[in-house]
VEXNU-929274 format. One line per 10 residues: their letters; for each residue x, y, z of C-alpha. Coordinates in steps of 0.2 Angstrom, whole numbers. Layout:
! VEXNU-929274
a) X:Y:Z; ...
***
This chain:
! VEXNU-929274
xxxxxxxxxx) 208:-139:-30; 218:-123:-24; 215:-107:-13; 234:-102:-17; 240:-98:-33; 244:-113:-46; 230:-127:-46; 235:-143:-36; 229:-160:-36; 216:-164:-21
xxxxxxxxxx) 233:-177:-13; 248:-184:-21; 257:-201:-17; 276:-201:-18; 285:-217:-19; 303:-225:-20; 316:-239:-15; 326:-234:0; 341:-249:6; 334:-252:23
xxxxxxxxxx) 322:-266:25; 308:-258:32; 291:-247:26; 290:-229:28; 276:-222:30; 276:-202:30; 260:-188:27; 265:-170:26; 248:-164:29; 249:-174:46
xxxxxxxxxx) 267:-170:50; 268:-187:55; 282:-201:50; 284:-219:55; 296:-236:51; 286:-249:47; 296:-265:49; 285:-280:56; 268:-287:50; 259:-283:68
xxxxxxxxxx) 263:-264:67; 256:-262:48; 240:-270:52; 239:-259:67; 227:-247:58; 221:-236:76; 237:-234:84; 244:-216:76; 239:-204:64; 244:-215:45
xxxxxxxxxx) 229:-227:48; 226:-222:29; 242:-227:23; 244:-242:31; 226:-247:23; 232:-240:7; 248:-252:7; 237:-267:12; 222:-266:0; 236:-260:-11
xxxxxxxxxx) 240:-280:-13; 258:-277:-8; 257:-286:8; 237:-294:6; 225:-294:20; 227:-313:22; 247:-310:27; 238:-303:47; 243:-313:58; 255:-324:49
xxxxxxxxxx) 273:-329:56; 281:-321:39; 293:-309:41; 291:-291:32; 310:-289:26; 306:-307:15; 291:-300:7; 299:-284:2; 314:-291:-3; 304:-304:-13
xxxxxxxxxx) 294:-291:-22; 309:-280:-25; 322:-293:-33; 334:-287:-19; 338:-281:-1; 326:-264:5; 311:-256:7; 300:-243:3; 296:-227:6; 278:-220:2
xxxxxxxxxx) 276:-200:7; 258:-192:5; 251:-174:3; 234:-167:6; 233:-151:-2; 224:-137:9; 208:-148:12; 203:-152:29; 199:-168:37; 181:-172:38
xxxxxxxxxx) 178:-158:22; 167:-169:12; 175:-168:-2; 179:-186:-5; 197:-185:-1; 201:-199:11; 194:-209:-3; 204:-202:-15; 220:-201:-6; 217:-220:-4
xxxxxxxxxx) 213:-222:-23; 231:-213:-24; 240:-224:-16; 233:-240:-23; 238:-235:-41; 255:-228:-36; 261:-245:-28; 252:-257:-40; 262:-249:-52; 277:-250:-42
xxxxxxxxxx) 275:-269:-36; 273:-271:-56; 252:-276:-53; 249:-260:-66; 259:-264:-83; 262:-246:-88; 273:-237:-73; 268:-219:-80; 251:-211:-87; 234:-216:-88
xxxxxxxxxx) 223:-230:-80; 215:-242:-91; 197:-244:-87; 196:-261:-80; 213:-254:-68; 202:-241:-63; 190:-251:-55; 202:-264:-47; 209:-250:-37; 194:-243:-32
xxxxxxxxxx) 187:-258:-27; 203:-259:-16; 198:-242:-12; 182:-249:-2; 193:-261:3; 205:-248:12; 190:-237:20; 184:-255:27; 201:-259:34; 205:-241:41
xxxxxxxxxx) 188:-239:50; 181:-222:40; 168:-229:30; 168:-221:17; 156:-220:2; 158:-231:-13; 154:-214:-23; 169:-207:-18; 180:-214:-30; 174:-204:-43
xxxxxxxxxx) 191:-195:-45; 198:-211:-52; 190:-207:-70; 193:-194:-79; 179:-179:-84; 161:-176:-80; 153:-192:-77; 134:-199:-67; 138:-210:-54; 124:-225:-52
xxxxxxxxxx) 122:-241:-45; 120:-256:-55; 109:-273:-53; 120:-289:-50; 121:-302:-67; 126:-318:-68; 143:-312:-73; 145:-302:-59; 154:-310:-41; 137:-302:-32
xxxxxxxxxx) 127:-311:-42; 116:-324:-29; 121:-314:-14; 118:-296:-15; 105:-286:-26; 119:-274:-32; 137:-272:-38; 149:-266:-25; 158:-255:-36; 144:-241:-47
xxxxxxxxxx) 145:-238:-65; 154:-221:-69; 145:-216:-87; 158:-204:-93; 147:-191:-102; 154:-192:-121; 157:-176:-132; 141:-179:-142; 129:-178:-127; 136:-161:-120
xxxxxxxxxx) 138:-143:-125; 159:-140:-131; 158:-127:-119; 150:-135:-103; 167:-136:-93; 168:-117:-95; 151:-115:-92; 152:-127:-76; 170:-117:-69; 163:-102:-73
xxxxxxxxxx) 148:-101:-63; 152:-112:-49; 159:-107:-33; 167:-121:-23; 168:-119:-4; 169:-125:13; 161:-116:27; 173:-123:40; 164:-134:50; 168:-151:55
xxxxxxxxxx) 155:-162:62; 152:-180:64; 141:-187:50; 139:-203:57; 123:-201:63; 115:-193:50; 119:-209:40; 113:-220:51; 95:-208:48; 96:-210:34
xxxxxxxxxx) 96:-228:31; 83:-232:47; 72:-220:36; 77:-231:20; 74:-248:29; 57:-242:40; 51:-233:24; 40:-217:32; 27:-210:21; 36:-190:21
xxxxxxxxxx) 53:-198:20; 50:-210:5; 42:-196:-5; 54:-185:-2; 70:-199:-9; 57:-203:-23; 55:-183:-26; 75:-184:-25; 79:-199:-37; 67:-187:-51
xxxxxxxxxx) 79:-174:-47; 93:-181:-51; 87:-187:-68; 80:-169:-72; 99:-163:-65; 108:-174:-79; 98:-167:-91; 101:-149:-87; 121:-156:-86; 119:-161:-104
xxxxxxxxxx) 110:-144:-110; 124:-134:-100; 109:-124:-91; 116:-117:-78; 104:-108:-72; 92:-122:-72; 104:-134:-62; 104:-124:-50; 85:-122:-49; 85:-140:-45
xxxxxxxxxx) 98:-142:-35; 92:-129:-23; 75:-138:-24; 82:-154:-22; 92:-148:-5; 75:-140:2; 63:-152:-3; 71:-166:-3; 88:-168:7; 80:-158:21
xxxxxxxxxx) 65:-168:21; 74:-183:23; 86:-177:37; 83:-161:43; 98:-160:52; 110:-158:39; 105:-141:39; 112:-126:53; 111:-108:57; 126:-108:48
xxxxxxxxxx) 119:-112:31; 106:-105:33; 111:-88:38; 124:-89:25; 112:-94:11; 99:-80:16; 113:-69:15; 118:-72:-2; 103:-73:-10; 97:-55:-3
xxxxxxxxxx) 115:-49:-9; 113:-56:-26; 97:-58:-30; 93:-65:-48; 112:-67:-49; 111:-81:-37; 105:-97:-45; 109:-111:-32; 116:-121:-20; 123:-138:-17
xxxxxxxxxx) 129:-147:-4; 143:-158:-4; 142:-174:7; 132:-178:24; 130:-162:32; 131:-143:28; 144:-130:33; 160:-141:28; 161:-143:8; 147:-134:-2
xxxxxxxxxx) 145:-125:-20; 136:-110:-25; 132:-108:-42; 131:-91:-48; 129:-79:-64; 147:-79:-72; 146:-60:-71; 147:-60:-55; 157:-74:-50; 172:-66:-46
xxxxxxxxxx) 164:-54:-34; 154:-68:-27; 168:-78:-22; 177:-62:-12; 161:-59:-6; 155:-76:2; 171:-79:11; 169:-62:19; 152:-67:25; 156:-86:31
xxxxxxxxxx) 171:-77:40; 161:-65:49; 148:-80:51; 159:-89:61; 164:-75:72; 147:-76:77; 143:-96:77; 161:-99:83; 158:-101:102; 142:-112:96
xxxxxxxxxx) 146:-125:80; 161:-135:81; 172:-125:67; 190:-133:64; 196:-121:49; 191:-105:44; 181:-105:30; 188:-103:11; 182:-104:-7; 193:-116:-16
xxxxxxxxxx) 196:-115:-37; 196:-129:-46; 197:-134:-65; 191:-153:-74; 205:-166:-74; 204:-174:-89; 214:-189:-84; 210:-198:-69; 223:-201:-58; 240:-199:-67
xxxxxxxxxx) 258:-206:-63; 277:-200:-68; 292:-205:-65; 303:-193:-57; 321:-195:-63; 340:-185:-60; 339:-168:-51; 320:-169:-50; 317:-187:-39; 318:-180:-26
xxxxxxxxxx) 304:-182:-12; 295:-168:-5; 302:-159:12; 294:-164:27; 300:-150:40; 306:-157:57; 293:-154:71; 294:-161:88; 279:-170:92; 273:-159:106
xxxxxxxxxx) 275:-143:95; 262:-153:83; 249:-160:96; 252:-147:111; 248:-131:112; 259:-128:128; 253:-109:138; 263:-102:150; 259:-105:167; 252:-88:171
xxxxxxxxxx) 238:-89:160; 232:-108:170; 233:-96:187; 223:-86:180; 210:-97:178; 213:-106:194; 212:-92:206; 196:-81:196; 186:-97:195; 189:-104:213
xxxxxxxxxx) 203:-118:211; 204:-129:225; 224:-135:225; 223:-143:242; 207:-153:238; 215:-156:220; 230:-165:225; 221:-174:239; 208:-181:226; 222:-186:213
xxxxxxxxxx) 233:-196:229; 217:-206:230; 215:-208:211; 233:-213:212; 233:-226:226; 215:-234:220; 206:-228:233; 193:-218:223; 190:-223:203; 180:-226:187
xxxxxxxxxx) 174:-245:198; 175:-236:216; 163:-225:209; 149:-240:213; 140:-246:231; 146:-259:236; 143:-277:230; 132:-280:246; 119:-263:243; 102:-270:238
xxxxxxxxxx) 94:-260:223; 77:-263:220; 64:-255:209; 54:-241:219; 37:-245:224; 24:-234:213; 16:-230:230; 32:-219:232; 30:-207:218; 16:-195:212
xxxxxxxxxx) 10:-197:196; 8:-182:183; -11:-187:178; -15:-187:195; -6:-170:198; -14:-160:184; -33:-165:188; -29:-159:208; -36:-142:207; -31:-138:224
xxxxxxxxxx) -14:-139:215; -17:-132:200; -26:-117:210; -9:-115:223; 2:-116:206; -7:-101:199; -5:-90:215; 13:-94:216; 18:-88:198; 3:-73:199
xxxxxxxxxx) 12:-69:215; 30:-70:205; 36:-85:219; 44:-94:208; 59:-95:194; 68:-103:184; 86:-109:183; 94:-116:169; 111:-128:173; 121:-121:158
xxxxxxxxxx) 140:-122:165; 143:-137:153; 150:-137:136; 141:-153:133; 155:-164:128; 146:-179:119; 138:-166:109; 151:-160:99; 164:-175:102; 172:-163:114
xxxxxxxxxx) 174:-147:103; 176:-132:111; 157:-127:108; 145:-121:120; 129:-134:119; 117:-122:127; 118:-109:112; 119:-121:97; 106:-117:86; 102:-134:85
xxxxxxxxxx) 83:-135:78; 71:-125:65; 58:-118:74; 46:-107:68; 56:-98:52; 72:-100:63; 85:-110:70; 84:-110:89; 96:-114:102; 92:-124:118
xxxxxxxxxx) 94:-107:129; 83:-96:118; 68:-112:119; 70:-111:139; 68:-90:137; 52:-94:125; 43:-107:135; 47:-95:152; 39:-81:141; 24:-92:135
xxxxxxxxxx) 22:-96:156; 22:-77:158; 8:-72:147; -2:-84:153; -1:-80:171; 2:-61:170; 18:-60:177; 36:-62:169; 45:-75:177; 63:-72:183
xxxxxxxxxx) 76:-85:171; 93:-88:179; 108:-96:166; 119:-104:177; 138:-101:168; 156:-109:170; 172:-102:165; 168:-111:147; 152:-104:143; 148:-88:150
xxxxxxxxxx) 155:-76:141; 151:-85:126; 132:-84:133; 133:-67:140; 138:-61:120; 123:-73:114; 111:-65:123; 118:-47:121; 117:-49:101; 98:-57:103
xxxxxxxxxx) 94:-43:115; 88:-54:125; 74:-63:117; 64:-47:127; 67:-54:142; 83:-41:148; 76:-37:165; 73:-54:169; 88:-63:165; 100:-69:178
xxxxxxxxxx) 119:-75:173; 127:-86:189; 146:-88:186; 153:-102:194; 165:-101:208; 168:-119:207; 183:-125:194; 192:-142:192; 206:-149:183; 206:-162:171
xxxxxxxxxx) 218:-174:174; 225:-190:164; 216:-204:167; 223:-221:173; 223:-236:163; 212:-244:174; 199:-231:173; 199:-233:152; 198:-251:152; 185:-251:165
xxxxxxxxxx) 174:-238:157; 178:-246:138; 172:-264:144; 156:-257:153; 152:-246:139; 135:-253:131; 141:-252:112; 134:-255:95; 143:-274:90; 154:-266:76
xxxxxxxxxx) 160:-277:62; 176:-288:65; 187:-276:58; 177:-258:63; 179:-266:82; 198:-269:78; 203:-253:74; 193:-248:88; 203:-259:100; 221:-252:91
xxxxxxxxxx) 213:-236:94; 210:-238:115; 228:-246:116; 238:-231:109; 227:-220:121; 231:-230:136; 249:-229:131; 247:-209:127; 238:-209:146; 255:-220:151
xxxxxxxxxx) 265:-208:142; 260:-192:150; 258:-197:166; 243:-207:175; 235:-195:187; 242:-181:184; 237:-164:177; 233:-164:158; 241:-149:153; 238:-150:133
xxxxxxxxxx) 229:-142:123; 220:-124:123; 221:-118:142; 203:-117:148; 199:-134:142; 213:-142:152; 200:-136:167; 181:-143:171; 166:-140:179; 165:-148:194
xxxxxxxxxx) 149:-157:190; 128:-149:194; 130:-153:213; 140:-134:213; 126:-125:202; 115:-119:215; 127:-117:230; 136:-107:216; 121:-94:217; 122:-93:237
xxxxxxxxxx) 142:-87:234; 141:-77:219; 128:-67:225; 114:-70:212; 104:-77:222; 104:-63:235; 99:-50:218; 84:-59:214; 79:-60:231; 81:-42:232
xxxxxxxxxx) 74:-39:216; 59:-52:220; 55:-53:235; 42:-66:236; 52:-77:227; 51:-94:237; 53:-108:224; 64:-112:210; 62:-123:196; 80:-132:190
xxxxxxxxxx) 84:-142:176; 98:-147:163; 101:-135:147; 97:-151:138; 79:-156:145; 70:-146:133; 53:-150:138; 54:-146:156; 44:-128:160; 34:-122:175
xxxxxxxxxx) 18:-133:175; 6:-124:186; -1:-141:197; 18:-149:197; 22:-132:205; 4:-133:218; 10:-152:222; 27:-148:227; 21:-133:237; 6:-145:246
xxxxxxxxxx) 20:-157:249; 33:-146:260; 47:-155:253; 64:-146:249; 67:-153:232; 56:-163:222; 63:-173:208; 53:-176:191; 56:-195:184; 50:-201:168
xxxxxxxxxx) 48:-220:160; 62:-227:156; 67:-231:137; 76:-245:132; 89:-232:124; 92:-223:142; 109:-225:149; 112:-220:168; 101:-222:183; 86:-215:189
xxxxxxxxxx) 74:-221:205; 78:-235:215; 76:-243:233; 93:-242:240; 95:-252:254; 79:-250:260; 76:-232:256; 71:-222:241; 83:-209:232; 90:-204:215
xxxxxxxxxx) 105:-218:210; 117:-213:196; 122:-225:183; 140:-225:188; 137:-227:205; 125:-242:202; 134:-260:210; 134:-267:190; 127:-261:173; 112:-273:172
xxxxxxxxxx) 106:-264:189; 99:-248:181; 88:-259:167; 77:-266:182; 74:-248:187; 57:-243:177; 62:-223:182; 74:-211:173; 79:-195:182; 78:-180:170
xxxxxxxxxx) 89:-169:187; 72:-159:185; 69:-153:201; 59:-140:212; 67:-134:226; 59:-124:241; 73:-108:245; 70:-107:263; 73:-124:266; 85:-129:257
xxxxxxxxxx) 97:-111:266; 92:-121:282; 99:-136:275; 116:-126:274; 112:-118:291; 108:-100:281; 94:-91:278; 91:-76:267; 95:-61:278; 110:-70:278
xxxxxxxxxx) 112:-72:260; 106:-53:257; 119:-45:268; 133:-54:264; 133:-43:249; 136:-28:259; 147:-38:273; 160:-48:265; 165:-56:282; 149:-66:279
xxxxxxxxxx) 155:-73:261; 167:-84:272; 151:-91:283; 142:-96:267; 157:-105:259; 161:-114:276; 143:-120:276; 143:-126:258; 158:-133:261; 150:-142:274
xxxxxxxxxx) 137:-150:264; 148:-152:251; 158:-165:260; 142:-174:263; 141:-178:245; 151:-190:237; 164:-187:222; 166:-197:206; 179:-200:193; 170:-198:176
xxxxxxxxxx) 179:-200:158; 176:-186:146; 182:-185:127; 191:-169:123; 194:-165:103; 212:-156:99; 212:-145:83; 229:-144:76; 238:-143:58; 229:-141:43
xxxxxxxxxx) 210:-143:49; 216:-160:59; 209:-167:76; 210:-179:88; 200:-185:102; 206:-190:118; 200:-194:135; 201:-186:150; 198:-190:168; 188:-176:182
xxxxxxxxxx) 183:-175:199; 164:-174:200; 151:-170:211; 131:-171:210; 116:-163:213; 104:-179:212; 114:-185:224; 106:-173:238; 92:-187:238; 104:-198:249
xxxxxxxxxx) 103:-185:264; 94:-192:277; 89:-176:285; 83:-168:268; 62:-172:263; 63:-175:245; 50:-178:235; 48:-186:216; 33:-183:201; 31:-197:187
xxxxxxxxxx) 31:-186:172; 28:-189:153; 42:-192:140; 41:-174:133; 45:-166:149; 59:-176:155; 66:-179:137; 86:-174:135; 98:-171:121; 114:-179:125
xxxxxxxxxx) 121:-182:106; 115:-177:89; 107:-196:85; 94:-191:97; 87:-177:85; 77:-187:76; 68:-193:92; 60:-176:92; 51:-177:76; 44:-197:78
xxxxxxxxxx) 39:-196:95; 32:-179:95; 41:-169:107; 44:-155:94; 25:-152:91; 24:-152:113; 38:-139:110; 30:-128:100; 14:-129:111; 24:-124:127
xxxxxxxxxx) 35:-109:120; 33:-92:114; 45:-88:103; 53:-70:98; 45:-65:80; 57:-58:65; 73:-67:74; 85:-65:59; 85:-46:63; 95:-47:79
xx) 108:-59:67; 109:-47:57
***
C-alpha cells in the first residue's frame, strides 16, 4: 500500500547481530525502543508499546514459549543460537496504516517477523527470497500463535499476505492426518487456494487495480463486540440471522465466480448485496452515519459509475473499498477523500475518528513475504529519530489555556486541593467510597414502591397527567454533560449525538430520539413540551452545532441548552484505587494467557500512575480532557446558576414539574399517569426503578439501615450487596420545582430576579453550596484514550472527584418517592455490546412506538 509516491510494503522487519548480549527491540511506527536482556521482560507482553515484537520473537521459536518462567539466562540462549557472544536487533516499520485499520496488519507484521528470524536462527534454509509452501504455513501458524500470546486476537484469515497473488481463503475439515483430528472439527490454519492462470482472465489484476478504490474512513473503534455478536448469533442460531450467513456463504461462492470471469461490475453487485443483506443483517452495527452518509454520497455523485462497495474487517468506517468504473477511478479517488474529509468535520465531535481519512494505492504482490540480505553501503538499518518520551505521549499546553477552562467553567481550587489532601492521606478512596462494614442493606419491601400496571390503570392519574402537559406544567431535561466514557473507550466523542442506531431511513443519535419522543408527547397532548439539554465544557458546543445543522429537529423555540458551571480535575489515581477497582471488577474469565497480558497491562499503568505522580493533577493529553464533569448531582443546581431555569420559568410560566433522566435511558418519556402519581403523591423527587438483570452492574433500591433510598454500587459495603437488591435505578426522576427551591431555601422570584440582580447570583451559589456539602463525594476510575503518532492510542485511567444526584434520596428532610417501571423505559446504553439488547428484547420497536421522528433527515446533512 501507499498514499505517498512509490508503493511500499504494508510493514518490513529489519534484523542483525549487534556485540551486546541482549535483544533489541525497536518499531518506527511507535517511536518506541527497548533492551531486552532477561527472560521475564520478553514474556512481559502488556508492559510497553512492542507487545508485537516480543510475540513475534517468541512464537518466532528463537526463545520458545516453554523457556517463561525458566532459570535460563537470555545471554546463553543467544550466544548458543549465534555460535558467539551478542545479540539482536530486530527494527520494524508500519507503513502509513493505522492501528486498529482492518487491514490485517498486525497479523502481517507478525507474519514479518516470524519469517525474518526463522531465517536468521537458520529454522528457514534459504536466508533470501521466497517461502516454500509448507514454510508459509509454519509461520503462520506461529502467526496465530503470536496474536494468542500478545492478547489481540486476531483472525486466522489474516495471514493471507503470507502467499503470493489472488487466492480464496477457506476452512478445512480435520483428517486423520491432521494434529486436529479427534479434537476439533477444523484445521487451525485454512486452505489458501491460489487461483491458477487458467481459472482467471490474463488481465484480472489490471481489471481489479483499476477499478478498485482502497480506503480508510478514519475511524477507529472496538470491534470486540461485534464479534462477540457475531458468534452468540452463530452458537444460539436465530431464524433472521442464520438466513442471513447462509445468504452470505452463497455470496461468496457467486463472488469467486465473478473473481474468475474478471466481472467487475458484477462483484460489486454482490458485494454490495452481500454488505446490505447479509453483513447488516447479521450485525447491524457494523454500519454508522458515517458510511452511510458517505455511500449515499457517492452513489448520487456517480451514479451507474459506481458499482460497489466492500468492507474490510469487523466494523465500517476504518478499512473499506469501493469499486468503481475505471473511467472514473481517478476522479473517484480525489473525490471520495474530499467527501470523508468533510464527513468527518461533521461526525468528528460524535464517532471516535483517530486519523483523517485517506485512499491508499496498492498493486498485487506476487511473492508472498520476501527477504534480502543487505550487505556493504546498504546494511544499514533504518533512522529512528530521537524523540523524548513525553513529546511522543504528551501533548503538553500552556498554562493559560488550563486557566481558561478553570475560571469559565467554575473551578473550585480550594475545594480541589482539599479533596486530593484526603485522596492523599487515605481518608477518601476507591474502598472509602462504601458504608461502613456495620450498615444493614436489605432488599426494599414492595409495599414501599408503586408499581407501573398499577399507575397507568389509575385514571385519577392518568386524568391529572393530561391537565399538566395540556396546561404546559411540565418539561423535560436531558443529563447530557458527559462524554460517555465507556462508550467510546474514552475517545474524545460526545455520546449524546452519536448516531448510534437506524431508525426509520436514518441514523439517529440519542438526543435527536429524546427530541422525537417529546414531539410524539406534544402532538398527543396539543402542547409542545419544553426540552432542556443539560451541557459541560466537553459537549456543548459540540451539541449546540448539532442541533444548529439539524435545525433543530423543529423544535427551535423549545430547546433549552444548560452550560455547566461546575468543572473538575482529573487527577492520577493512586495504586490503591487501581488495584482495588481491578480486583472488584466483575470480569469475563479470560484465557490463561489473555488474563496475563491483562495483568502486565495493570502493572505498567500502576507504575505510569507512580511515575507521574499519585494524586496529583493529570496534566497529559489534549487540555479539556485533563478536566471532568463533576458527576449528575450538579445538573439541575447548574440550571438555578446559569439562569435557564429562570428563562423557562419566564418563558412558561406554569411550568411546575420536570421530568430528568440520563442521555442514555432511551426509553424514558413523559408518561401521562407516572406524571398524575407523582403530582397525587406531593413528593419532591420521584425516582423510576426497574427489575434488575443479571447483566446490571451498580446499585439501585435498597433498605439502608432501616430506611429506604437510592444506594449506588460503589457505595454498597461489598459487591455481592447489590445482586440481593431486586431494583435498578435508571436516575429517571420527576421532580416538583417549588419544592425542590425550598429545599435550597429559594424560591422562583428568587431565581427570576437574579437575572436582573446579580447580588442575588451569590445567595443562590451559597445555598447550593449548602446542600452540596450534604452530599457525599466519590472517587470514581475513568478510562481516557490518547491519540498520538501515526493513527496510535492508548488508554489510561484516571481518577475524579464525583458527586451524585441519586444520592438526594439520603436527605432526611426531602419526601421522595419511587415507580416500578418496565424494562424498556429504564433500559440504558452504557457500551456498544448492549446494542444488541435493543433488537432481542424489543426495546427498539417500544422506541419507535414512543417517538416522532423528523421526516427526509438527510436533508439537513446535506
Amino acid at each position: 500500500y501507499g498514499t505517498d509516491g512509490p508503493l511500499l510494503p504494508p510493514c518490513e522487519c529489519y534484523c542483525r547481530y549487534i556485540h551486546e548480549p541482549v535483544i533489541r527491540l525497536t518499531s518506527v511506527d511507535l517511536m518506541a525502543s527497548k533492551d531486552i536482556n532477561n527472560l521475564e521482560e520478553l514474556f512481559n507482553f502488556g508492559n510497553d508499546h512492542l507487545s508485537l515484537l516480543k510475540a513475534g520473537v517468541v512464537s518466532s521459536g528463537i526463545i520458545p514459549p516453554c523457556y517463561e518462567g525458566s532459570e535460563i539466562r537470555l545471554e546463553d540462549i543467544l550466544e548458543r543460537m549465534l555460535k558467539k557472544p551478542g545479540g539482536i536487533e530486530v527494527l520494524t516499520r508500519v507503513n502509513n496504516i493505522p492501528k486498529g485499520s482492518r487491514l490485517a496488519v498486525s497479523t502481517t507484521l507478525l507474519s514479518t517477523i516470524i519469517a525474518r528470524l526463522m531465517r536468521f536462527s537458520g529454522q528457514i534454509k534459504n536466508g533470501t527470497g521466497l517461502l516454500k509452501n509448507e514454510e508459509r504455513r509454519t509461520v503462520a501458524s506461529r502467526a496465530i500463535l503470536g496474536e494468542w500470546l500478545g492478547g489481540s486476537g486476531g483472525g486466522w484469515q489474516d495471514s493471507g499476505g503470507l502467499w503470493p497473488g489472488i487466492k480464496v481463503i477457506t476452512g478445512r475439515t480435520a483428517l486423520p492426518k491432521d494434529p486436529e483430528y479427534g479434537v476439533s472439527r477444523g484445521c487451525l490454519l485454512p486452505e489458501h487456494n491460489l487461483l491458477s492462470i487458467e481459472e482467471i482472465p490474463k488481465d484480472l489484476e489490471d481489471r481489479l487495480i483499476n477499478s478498485i478504490v482502497l480506503v480508510h474512513g478514519g475511524i477507529s473503534q472496538d470491534v470486540g463486540p461485534v464479534l462477540e455478536m457475531v458468534t452468540e448469533k452463530y452458537l444460539l442460531k436465530y431464524r433472521k440471522e442464520w438466513e442471513a450467513r447462509l445468504k452470505g456463504i452463497r455470496l461468496f461462492d457467486l463472488i469467486v465466480d465473478s473473481l474468475k470471469k474478471g466481472d467487475m461490475k458484477e462483484l460489486g453487485r454482490l458485494t454490495t448485496e452481500d454488505w446490505e443483506d447479509s453483513i447488516q443483517k447479521i450485525i447491524p452495527w457494523v454500519n454508522n452515519s458515517f458510511t452511510e452518509s458517505l455511500l449515499h454520497r457517492m452513489k448520487e455523485e456517480f451514479g451507474d459509475d459506481y458499482w460497489g462497495f466492500m468492507m474490510l474487517g469487523g466494523m465500517s468506517g476504518g478499512g473499506m473499498a469501493f469499486i468503481v468504473n475505471p473511467s472514473k477511478k481517478d476522479k473517484f479517488k480525489v473525490r471520495v477523500v474530499e467527501i470523508m474529509r468533510e464527513l468527518k468535520d461533521r461526525y468528528e465531535s460524535s464517532l471516535p475518528f483517530i486519523i483523517d481519512p485517506v485512499a491508499y494505492d496498492f498493486e498485487f504482490n506476487h511473492n508472498g513475504i520476501v527477504a534480502s540480505l543487505l550487505k556493504g553501503p546498504d546494511a544499514r538499518m533504518p533512522d529512528l529519530q530521537p524523540v523524548s518520551h513525553n513529546k511522543i505521549f504528551f501533548d503538553k499546553i500552556n498554562a493559560t489555556s488550563e486557566d481558561t477552562i478553570r475560571e469559565r467553567f467554575g473551578f473550585d481550587i480550594i475545594s480541589h486541593e482539599y479533596m486530593k489532601a484526603m485522596l492523599k492521606s487515605g481518608e477518601i478512596g476507591i474502598e472509602k467510597n462504601r458504608l461502613p462494614l456495620t450498615s444493614t442493606v436489605d432488599d426494599v419491601n414492595v409495599k414501599e414502591i408503586n408499581f407501573h400496571k398499577d399507575i397507568v390503570t389509575n385514571t385519577e392519574f392518568v386524568e391529572a397527567g393530561d391537565n399538566a402537559l395540556h396546561n404546559n406544567e411540565v418539561a423535560v431535561v436531558t443529563l447530557a454533560g458527559g462524554m460517555g466514557s465507556r462508550w467510546t473507550q474514552g475517545a474524545e466523542a460526545v455520546k449524546s449525538i452519536s448516531p448510534f442506531i437506524y431508525i426509520n431511513g436514518s441514523h439517529r443519535s440519542f438526543l435527536e430520539i429524546h427530541l422525537a419522543k417529546s414531539r410524539k408527547t406534544g402532538q398527543l397532548h396539543g402542547h409542545r413540551v419544553p426540552h432542556v439539554f443539560t451541557t459541560s465544557y466537553l459537549t456543548h458546543d459540540a451539541i449546540l452545532s448539532y442541533l444548529r445543522r439539524f435545525k433543530h429537529f423543529g423544535h427551535e423555540s423549545h430547546i433549552y441548552l444548560s452550560p455547566a458551571k461546575t468543572i473538575g480535575h482529573r487527577i492520577y489515581p493512586m495504586e490503591r484505587d487501581l488495584r482495588f477497582c481491578w480486583n472488584e471488577q466483575l470480569r469475563q474469565k479470560h484465557d490463561e494467557n489473555v488474563q496475563k497480558v491483562q495483568d502486565n497491562a495493570q502493572s505498567a499503568l500502576i507504575e505510569w500512575a507512580k511515575l507521574m505522580g499519585e494524586g496529583e493533577d493529570y496534566l497529559e493529553n489534549r487540555v479539556t480532557l485533563r478536566f471532568n464533569p463533576p458527576g449528575h448531582w450538579y445538573e439541575v443546581p447548574n440550571m438555578l446558576k446559569n439562569g435557564v431555569l429562570a428563562k423557562m420559568l419566564n418563558d412558561n410560566p406554569g411550568l411546575k414539574y420536570l421530568f430528568c433522566h440520563n442521555v442514555d435511558t432511551i426509553g424514558a418519556f413523559i408518561e401521562p399517569a407516572l406524571l398524575g402519581a407523582h403530582i397525587a403523591d406531593q413528593s419532591c423527587l420521584t425516582f423510576e426503578v426497574t427489575p434488575r438483570r443479571v447483566d446490571d452492574e451498580g446499585g439501585g433500591l435498597a433498605m439502608i439501615d432501616g430506611r429506604v433510598r437510592l444506594i449506588e454500587g460503589l457505595a454498597l459495603p461489598s459487591k455481592e450487596d447489590e445482586f440481593r437488591l431486586s431494583f435498578y435505578s435508571s436516575m429517571t426522576n420527576w421532580i416538583t420545582i417549588d419544592t425542590l427551591l425550598e429545599l435550597f431555601n429559594l424560591d422562583r422570584d428568587i431565581i427570576m430576579d437574579a437575572v436582573e440582580r446579580p447580588e442575588l447570583g451569590d445567595r443562590i451559589l451559597k445555598a447550593i453550596n449548602a446542600v452540596e456539602r450534604r452530599i457525599p463525594t466519590y472517587v470514581t476510575i475513568k478510562n481516557v484514550k490518547h491519540i498520538w503518532g501515526s493513527g496510535q492510542e492508548d488508554v489510561y485511567p484516571v481518577a475524579q472527584f464525583e458527586k451524585l444526584w441519586g444520592d438526594m434520596t439520603g436527605l432526611k428532610d426531602l419526601k421522595t418517592g419511587y415507580f416500578a417501571v418496565p424494562r424498556f423505559r429504564g433500559q440504558q446504553l452504557k457500551e456498544p455490546s448492549q446494542l444488541d439488547i435493543l433488537v432481542t428484547d424489543g426495546s427498539f420497536d417500544y422506541i419507535e412506538g414512543i417517538a416522532l421522528f423528523q421526516p427526509h433527515i438527510r436533508e439537513y446533512y446535506e
